[in-house]
N, C-alpha and C positions, 0 to 999 in steps of 0.2 A: 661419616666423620666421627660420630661418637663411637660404634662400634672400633673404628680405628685408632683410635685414645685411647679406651678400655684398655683394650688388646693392648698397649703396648705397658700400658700400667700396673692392669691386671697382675701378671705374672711374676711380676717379684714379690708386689706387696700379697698377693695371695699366700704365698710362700711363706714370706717370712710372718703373717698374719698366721698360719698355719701351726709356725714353730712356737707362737706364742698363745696359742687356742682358741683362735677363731678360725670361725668357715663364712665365706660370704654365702646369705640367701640369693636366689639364682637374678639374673636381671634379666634372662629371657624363657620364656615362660617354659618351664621344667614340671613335667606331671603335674599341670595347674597352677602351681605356684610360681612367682614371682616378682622381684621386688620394683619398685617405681624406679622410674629413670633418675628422677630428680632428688634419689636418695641412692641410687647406684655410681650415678657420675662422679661426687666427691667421695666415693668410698661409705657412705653411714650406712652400708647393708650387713655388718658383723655381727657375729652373732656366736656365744659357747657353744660348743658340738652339740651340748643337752637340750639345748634352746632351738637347734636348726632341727636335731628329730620332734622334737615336739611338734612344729610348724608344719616341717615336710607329714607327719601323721595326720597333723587336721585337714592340713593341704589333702591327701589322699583319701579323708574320709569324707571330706565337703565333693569329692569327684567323684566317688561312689554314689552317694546318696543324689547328688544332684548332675548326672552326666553333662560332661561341659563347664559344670562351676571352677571358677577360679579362686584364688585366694591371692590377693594382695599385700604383699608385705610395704611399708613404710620406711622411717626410720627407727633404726638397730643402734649400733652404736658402731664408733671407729676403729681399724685395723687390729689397731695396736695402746698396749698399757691401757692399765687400770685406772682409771681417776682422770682421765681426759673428756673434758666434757665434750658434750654434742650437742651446741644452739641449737635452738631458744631451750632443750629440754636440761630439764635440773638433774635426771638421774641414770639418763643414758649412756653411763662412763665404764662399762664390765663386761659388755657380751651378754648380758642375762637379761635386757632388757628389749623388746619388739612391738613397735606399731601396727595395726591391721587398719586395715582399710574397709569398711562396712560394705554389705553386699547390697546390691540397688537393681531395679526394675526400670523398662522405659517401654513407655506405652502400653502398661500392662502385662510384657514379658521379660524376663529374666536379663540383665544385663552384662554378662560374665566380663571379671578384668574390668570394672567401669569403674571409674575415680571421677571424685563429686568435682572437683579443681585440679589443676595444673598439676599442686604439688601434693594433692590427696588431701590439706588439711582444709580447716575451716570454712564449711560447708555444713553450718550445724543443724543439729534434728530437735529445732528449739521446743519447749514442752507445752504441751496442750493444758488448756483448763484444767482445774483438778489435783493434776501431777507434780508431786513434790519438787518443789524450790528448797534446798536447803538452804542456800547460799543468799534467796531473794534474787533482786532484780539488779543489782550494783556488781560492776565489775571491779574486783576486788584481785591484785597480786597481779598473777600471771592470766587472771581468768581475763582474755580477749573476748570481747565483741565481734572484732575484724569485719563491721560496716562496709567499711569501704572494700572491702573486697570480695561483695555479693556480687558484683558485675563478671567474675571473671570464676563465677562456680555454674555448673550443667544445672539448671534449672529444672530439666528434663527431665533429671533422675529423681526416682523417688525410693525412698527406704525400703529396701527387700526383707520385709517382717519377720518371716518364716526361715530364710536362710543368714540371716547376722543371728537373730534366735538365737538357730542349733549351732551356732559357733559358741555362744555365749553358754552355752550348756553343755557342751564336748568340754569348753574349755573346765568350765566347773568340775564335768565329773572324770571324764579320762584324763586331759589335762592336768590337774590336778595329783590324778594317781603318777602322773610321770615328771611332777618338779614343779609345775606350775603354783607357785605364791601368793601372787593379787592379779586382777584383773579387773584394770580402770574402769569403769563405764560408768554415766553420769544416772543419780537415781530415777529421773523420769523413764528415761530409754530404759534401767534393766526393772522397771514395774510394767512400762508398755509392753514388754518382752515377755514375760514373766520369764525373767532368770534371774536364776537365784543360785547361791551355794556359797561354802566360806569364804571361797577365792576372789569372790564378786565385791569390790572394794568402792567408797566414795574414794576419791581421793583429798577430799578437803575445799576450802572455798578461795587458798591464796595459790594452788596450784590450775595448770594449765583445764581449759574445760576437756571433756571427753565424752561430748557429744557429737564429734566428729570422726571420732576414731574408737577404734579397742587399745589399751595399753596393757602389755601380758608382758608379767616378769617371774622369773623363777624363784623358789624360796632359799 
């Protein structure tokens, strides 16, 4: 049934989303890469032409390095026009902006294409003793807790170290050389990581947390 909705929707807005410079990221999985369903079904998989080679490159270098790894894209932003938001997020209105989805492990091996929830978010990689809090303990703005909706994330999964890493470090350094701006990730996650680079951004303590996701936007 969803493939049969797609399908009929797909093709014009693809089009006319075309004429006005977007490409949607793929919704079934295309040399690794792939965007979530629950971000592909209303259309939030758009993304600037310069934003989709970006992805489709990490996409292809996370499959090299790792044969069989996947990349998960999230939400992008809407078809069509500039300045149209994309609930709940504050700045996904251009094409220049893409969610990733963290790579994860289960039982010890590799868990390609795994998403921690339903809809890929909050499912956080809360911070261990030690690891900076900048923001403290108090949810502040946008920064969710989302409690209530620990029952309904894969408990299974657990954080693939070595492969969100080298994402976070493509993204810094080739990335980077090819548009890439900022690159959300919350400070405990890129100190556990050690990734670093200019691109590598807090975002602040009244915006959304990004210890569930990567946020990659172009400059």
């Amino acid at each position: 049934m969803f493939v049969a909705l797609y399908a009929v929707t797909w093709f014009p807005i693809g089009q006319l989303a075309a004429l006005g410079g977007r490409k949607p990221l793929p919704c079934i999985d295309r040399a690794g890469l792939s965007a979530s369903l629950v971000s592909c079904a209303p259309h939030r998989n758009y993304v600037a032409p310069q934003l989709f080679d970006v992805i489709a490159s990490l996409s292809a270098d996370v499959a090299q390095r790792y044969p069989g790894g996947k990349t998960r894209a999230l939400d992008a932003s809407f078809p069509f026009f500039d300045g149209v938001p994309l609930p709940p997020h504050l700045s996904h209105d251009d094409g220049e902006k893409v969610d990733l989805a963290f790579h994860y492990t289960r039982g010890g091996e590799p868990a390609p294409g795994a998403l921690a929830s339903p809809i890929g978010y909050w499912r956080f990689e809360q911070p261990r003793e030690g690891e900076p809090l900048p923001c403290g303990t108090r949810s502040q703005g946008w920064r969710w807790n989302m409690e209530w909706f620990a029952p309904f994330t894969s408990r299974d999964l657990v954080l693939d170290d070595e492969r969100t890493r080298h994402v976070l470090r493509w993204l810094a350094s080739t990335g980077a050389q090819r548009g890439v701006g900022k690159v959300f990730v919350e400070p405990h996650l890129a100190e556990r990581l050690n990734a670093s680079g200019d691109v590598i951004r807090f975002q602040g303590c009244r915006a959304a947390r990004h210890d569930d996701h990567i946020h990659v936007q172009l400059r």
